[in-house]
C-alpha positions as CSV (number, residue, x, y, z in Angstrom):
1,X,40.8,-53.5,-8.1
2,X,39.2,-57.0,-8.3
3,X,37.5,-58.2,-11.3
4,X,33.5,-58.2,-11.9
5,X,32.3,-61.6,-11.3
6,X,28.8,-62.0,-12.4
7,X,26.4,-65.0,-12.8
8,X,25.4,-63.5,-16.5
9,X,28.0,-64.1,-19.2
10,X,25.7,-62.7,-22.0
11,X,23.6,-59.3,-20.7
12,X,21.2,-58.2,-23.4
13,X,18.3,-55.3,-22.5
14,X,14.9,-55.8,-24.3
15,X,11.4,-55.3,-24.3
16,X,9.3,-58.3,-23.3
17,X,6.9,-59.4,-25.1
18,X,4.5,-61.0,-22.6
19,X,4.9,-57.7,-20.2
20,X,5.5,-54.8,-22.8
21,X,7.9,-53.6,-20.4
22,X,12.0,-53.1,-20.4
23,X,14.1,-55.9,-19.0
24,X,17.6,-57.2,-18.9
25,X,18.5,-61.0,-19.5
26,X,20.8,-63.9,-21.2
27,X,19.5,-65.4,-24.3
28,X,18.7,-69.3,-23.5
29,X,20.5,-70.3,-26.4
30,X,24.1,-69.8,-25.4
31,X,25.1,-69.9,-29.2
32,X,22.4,-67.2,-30.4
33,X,24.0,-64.4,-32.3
34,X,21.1,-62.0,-30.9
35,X,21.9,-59.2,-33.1
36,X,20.8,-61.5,-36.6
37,X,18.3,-62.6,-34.8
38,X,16.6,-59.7,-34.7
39,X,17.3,-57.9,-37.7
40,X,15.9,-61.0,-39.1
41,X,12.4,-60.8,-36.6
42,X,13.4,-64.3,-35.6
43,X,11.8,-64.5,-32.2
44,X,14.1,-65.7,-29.1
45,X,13.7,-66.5,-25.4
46,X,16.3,-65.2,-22.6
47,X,16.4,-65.7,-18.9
48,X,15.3,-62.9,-17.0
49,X,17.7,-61.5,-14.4
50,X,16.3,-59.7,-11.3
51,X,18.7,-56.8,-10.4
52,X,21.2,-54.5,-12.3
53,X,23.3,-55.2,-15.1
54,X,25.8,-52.9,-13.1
55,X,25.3,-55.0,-10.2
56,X,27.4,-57.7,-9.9
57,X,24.9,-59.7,-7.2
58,X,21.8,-59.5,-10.1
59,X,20.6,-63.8,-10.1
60,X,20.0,-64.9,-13.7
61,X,16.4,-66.9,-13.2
62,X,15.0,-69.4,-15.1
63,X,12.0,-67.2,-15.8
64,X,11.7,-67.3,-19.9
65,X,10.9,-64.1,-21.7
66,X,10.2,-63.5,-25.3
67,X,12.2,-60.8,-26.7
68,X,9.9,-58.4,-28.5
69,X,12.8,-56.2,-29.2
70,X,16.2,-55.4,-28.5
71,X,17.8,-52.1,-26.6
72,X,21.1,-50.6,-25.7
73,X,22.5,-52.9,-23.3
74,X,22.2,-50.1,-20.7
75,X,20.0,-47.4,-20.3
76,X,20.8,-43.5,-20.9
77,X,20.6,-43.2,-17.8
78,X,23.1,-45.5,-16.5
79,X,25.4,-44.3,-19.4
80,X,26.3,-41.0,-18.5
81,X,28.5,-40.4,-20.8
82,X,31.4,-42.2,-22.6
83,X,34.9,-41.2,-23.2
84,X,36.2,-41.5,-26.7
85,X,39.3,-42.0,-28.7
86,X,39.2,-40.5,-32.0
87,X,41.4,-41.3,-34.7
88,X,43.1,-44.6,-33.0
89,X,44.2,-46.8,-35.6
90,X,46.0,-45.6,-39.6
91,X,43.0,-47.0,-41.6
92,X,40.9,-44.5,-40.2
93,X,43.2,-41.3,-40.2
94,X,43.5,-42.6,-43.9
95,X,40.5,-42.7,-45.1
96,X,39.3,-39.1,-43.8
97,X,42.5,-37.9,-45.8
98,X,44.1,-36.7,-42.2
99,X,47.6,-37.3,-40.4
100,X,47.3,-40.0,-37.4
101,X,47.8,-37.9,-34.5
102,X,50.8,-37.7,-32.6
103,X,48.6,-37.8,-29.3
104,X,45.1,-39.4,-28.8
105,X,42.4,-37.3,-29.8
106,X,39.9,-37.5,-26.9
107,X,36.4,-36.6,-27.0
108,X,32.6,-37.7,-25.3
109,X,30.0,-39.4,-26.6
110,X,26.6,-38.4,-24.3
111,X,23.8,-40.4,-23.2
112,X,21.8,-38.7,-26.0
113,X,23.8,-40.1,-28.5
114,X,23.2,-43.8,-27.2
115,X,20.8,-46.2,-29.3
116,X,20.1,-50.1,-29.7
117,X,20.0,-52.4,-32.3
118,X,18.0,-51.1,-35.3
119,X,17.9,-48.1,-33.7
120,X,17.5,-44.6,-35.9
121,X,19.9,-42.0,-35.6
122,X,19.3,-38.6,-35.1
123,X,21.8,-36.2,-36.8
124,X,21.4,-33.0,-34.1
125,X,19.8,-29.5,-35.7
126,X,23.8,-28.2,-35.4
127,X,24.6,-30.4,-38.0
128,X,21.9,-29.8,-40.2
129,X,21.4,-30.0,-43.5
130,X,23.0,-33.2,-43.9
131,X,24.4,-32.2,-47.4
132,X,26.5,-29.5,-45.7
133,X,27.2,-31.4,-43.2
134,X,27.8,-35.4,-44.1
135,X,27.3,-37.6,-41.1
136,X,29.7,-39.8,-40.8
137,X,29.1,-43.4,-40.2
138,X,31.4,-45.0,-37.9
139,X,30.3,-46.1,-34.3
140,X,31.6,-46.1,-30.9
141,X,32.3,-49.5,-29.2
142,X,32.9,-49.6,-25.8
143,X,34.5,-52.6,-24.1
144,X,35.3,-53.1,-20.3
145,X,38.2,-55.0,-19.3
146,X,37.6,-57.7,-16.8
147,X,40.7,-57.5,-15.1
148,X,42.2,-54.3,-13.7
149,X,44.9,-52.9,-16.3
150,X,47.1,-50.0,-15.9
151,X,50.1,-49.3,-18.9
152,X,49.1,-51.6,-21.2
153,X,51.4,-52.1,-24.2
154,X,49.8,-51.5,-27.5
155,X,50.6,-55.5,-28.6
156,X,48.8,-57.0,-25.7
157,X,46.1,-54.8,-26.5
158,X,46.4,-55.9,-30.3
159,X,46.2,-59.4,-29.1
160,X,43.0,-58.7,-26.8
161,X,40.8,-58.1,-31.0
């Protein structure tokens, strides 16, 4: 399998504030840290990109757009749902007082769950009332590979953080 070659090398998902409507871009300051940015209400400008961000022909323009606010880089509904790996690492099998596993713990994550920056999380009814039932605060990051990869060894993956 080839890598994904696209002409964006930064893809955020944001509500425009000169349309009011839900589009994806690339900040026009390459050295932005978007995320501080908007915590912060510091207003910023990205190119708009006609297309897909899971389509690797979408043209980055040099249409300007004001980000209102930030979103999920993709949509629920191009989510689905993600596949998880639960207790990966010793720190965390540590610190919730449990054994690391002798095989990954797999689990999902559905679209529901998905929010952006800022965003506020919604414990489900099942887990209700929170004092019987702490949430717990870690998050799920999800990273694609750019390059196909099949057996990787766990130091070339420690070298990859």
């Amino acid at each position: 399998m080839a890598p994904i070659r696209t002409q964006w090398t930064r893809l955020i998902r944001f509500v425009a504030a000169e349309t009011g409507g839900v589009h994806i871009g690339q900040p026009v300051d390459p050295n932005l840290d978007v995320g501080v940015a908007a915590h912060k209400g510091t207003p910023f400008k990205a190119h708009e990109i006609i297309g897909s961000a899971l389509d690797p022909t979408s043209e980055v323009t040099k249409k300007e757009l004001t980000v209102k606010y930030l979103l999920s880089p993709l949509s629920k509904r191009q989510v689905g749902f993600v596949r998880c790996l639960g207790l990966n690492y010793s720190d965390h099998a540590a610190e919730a007082n449990l054994q690391a596993p002798a095989y990954p713990v797999l689990f999902v994550k559905p679209a529901s769950s998905l929010i952006g920056p800022e965003g506020t999380v919604v414990i489900p009814a099942a887990a209700q009332p929170v004092d019987k039932h702490l949430p717990d605060y870690e998050v799920e990051f999800t990273i694609v590979i750019g390059k196909p990869a099949k057996d990787v060894k766990k130091k070339t993956l420690w070298i990859m953080f």
